[in-house]
N, C-alpha and C positions, 0 to 999 in steps of 0.2 A: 172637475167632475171625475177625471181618471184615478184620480191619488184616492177616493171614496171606496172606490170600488177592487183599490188594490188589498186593502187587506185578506178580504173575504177569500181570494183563492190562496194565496200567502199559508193561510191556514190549513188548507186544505192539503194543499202540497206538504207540509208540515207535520203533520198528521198520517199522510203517504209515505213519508222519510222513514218515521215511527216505525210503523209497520213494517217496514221492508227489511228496517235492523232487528227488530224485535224478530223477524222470518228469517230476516241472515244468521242472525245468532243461535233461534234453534236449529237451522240446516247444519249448520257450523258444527254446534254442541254434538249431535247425532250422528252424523260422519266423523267427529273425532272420538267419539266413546266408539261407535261402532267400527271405526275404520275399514269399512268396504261396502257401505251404502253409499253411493256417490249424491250428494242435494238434490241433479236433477232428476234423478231416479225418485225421489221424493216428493217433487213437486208435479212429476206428472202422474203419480200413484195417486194423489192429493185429488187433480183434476178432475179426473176420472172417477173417482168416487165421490165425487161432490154433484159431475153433471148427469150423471148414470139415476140416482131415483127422480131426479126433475125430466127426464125423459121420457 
């Protein structure tokens, strides 16, 4: 029963990987062309204007 139900998060995790390379590699690309934006500066600039009009 357990091996049934293992693919389904497998995937999803999988798919999470993705993204996070696909996000590491633009943070990456943009601090190295820019060289003085630092990623996390980006990702909480990001936040912020994403939770700011749902508020």
């Amino acid at each position: 029963m357990k091996n049934t139900f293992k693919p389904y998060p497998q995937t999803i995790k999988q798919t999470d990987y993705l993204s996070c390379d696909i996000l590491s590699d633009l943070c990456s690309g943009l601090s190295g062309g820019l060289g003085v934006v630092p990623s996390s500066g980006i990702h909480t600039s990001y936040i912020h204007s994403y939770r700011l009009p749902h508020l």
